[in-house]
N, C-alpha and C positions, 0 to 999 in steps of 0.2 A: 538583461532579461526583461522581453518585455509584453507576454503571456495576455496579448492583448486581447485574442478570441477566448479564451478561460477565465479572464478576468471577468468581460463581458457575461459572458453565457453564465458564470456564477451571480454574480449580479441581477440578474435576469429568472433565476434559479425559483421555482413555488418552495416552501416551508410546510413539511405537515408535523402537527403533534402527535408524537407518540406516548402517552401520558406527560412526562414534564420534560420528553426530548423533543427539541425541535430538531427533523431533521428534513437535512437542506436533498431535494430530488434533482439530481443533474444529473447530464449522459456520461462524465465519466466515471462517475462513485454509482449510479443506477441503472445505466443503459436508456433511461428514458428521460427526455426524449432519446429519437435515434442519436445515433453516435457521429457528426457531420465529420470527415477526412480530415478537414482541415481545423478541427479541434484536434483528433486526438494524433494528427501531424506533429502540429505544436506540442503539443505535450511530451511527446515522444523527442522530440529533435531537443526540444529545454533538458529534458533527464539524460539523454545518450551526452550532453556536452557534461552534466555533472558525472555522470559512471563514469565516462573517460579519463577521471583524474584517480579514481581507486585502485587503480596498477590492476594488474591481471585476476582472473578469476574462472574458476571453471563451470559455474550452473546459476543463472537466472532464476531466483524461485519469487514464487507472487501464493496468494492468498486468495481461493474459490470467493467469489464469483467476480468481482467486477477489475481486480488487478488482471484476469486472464489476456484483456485487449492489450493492454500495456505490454506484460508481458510476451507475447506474441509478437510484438512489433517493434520490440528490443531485439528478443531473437531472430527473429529474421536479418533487422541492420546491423545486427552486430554479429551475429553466426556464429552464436552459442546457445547452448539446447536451455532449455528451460521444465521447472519442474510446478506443479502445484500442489499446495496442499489442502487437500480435499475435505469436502464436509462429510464423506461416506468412506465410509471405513471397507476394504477390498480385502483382505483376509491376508494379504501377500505377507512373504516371509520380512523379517527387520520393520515391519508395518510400528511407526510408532503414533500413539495417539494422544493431542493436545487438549485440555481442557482449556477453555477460553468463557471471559465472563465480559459481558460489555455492557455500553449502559441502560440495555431493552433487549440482552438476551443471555441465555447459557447456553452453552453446545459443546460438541467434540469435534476435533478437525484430525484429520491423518496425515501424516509425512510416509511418503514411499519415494523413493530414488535418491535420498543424500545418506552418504556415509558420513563416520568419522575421518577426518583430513579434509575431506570439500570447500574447496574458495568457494563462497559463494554472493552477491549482493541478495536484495528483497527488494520489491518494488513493488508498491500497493497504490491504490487510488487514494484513501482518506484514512487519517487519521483520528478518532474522535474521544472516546474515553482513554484509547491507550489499551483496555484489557486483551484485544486480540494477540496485538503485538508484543506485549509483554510477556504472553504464554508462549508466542513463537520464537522467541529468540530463546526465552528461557530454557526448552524443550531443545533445542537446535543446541545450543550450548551443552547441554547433557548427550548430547549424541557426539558432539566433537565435532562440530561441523564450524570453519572459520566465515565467521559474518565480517567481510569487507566495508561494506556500506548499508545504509537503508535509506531507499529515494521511493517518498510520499509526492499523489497530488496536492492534495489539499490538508490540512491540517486547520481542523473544527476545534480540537480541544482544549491545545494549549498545554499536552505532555510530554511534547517531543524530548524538553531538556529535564523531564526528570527521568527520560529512559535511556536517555544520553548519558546521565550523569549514573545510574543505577547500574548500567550493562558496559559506560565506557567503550560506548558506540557511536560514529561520528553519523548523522539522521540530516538526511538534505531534504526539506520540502521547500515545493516552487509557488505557494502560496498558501500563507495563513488567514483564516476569516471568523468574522462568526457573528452571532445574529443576533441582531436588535430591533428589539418594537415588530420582530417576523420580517425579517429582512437579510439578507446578506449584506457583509460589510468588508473588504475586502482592507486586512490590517498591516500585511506588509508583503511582497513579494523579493 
């Protein structure tokens, strides 16, 4: 794996303070800059070789807003639908709603389109505090819905393995980094 335009482009990456969060602005966790093809090519062709080894699954789901690219261009190469879970609550019937705390926010996120029984992976851009991800699976688990995999781009925070160990979820990211002196550092791939 050898993620050499993301490696790059993260490296290259500005840093803005959100009080004591430094957070890294790239095109696949921000959209900005634009999103070059052959970024999120790569990106996309690295994670389709790691899903492929999760055995079968029925719904693609990603997390509003910047997992949407991902997810889209999983589904499409692999031709299976995809769901997200939204930051706006639509009223629809089985509507469940996730409380998520991260490290510069609180909010509500929605699930509509997974039942109980649903194979499903998760595929998100970043990882950082962990608190999104920990209400989604959480939330998803009380619905009955089977989490196969979770394939992350990037991984900022450094909880992969205690949600691994907590949920006894096997969590693929294709790069971990994190920042020094306001810089990216790119720690292992």
């Amino acid at each position: 794996m050898s993620l050499e335009i993301l490696k790059e482009s993260l490296i290259k990456a500005p840093i803005v303070k959100k009080g004591d969060y430094s957070y890294v602005v790239h095109p696949i966790t921000d959209g900005v800059p634009e999103i070059k093809p052959e970024l999120l090519n790569e990106v996309v062709e690295e994670m389709h070789k790691l899903i492929s080894i999760c055995g079968s699954f029925d719904k693609i789901v990603t997390i509003e807003a910047m997992g949407i690219p991902l997810a889209s261009a999983l589904s499409l190469k692999m031709k299976i639908p995809f769901v997200i879970i939204r930051k706006r609550s639509y009223g629809l019937p089985n509507e469940v709603n996730v409380e998520q705390t991260t490290g510069y926010s609180k909010s509500k996120l929605y699930i509509n389109g997974l039942d109980k029984g649903d194979k499903i992976i998760i595929v998100d851009d970043v990882l950082s505090t962990g608190g999104t991800l920990l209400a989604v699976i959480s939330t998803l688990k009380k619905i009955g819905v089977i989490i196969k995999g979770i394939f992350i781009v990037v991984d900022k925070g450094n909880v992969a393995k205690n949600l691994m160990e907590k949920f006894k979820i096997k969590i693929d990211i294709l790069v971990n980094i994190e920042v020094v002196d306001g810089k990216v550092v790119i720690k292992n791939i």
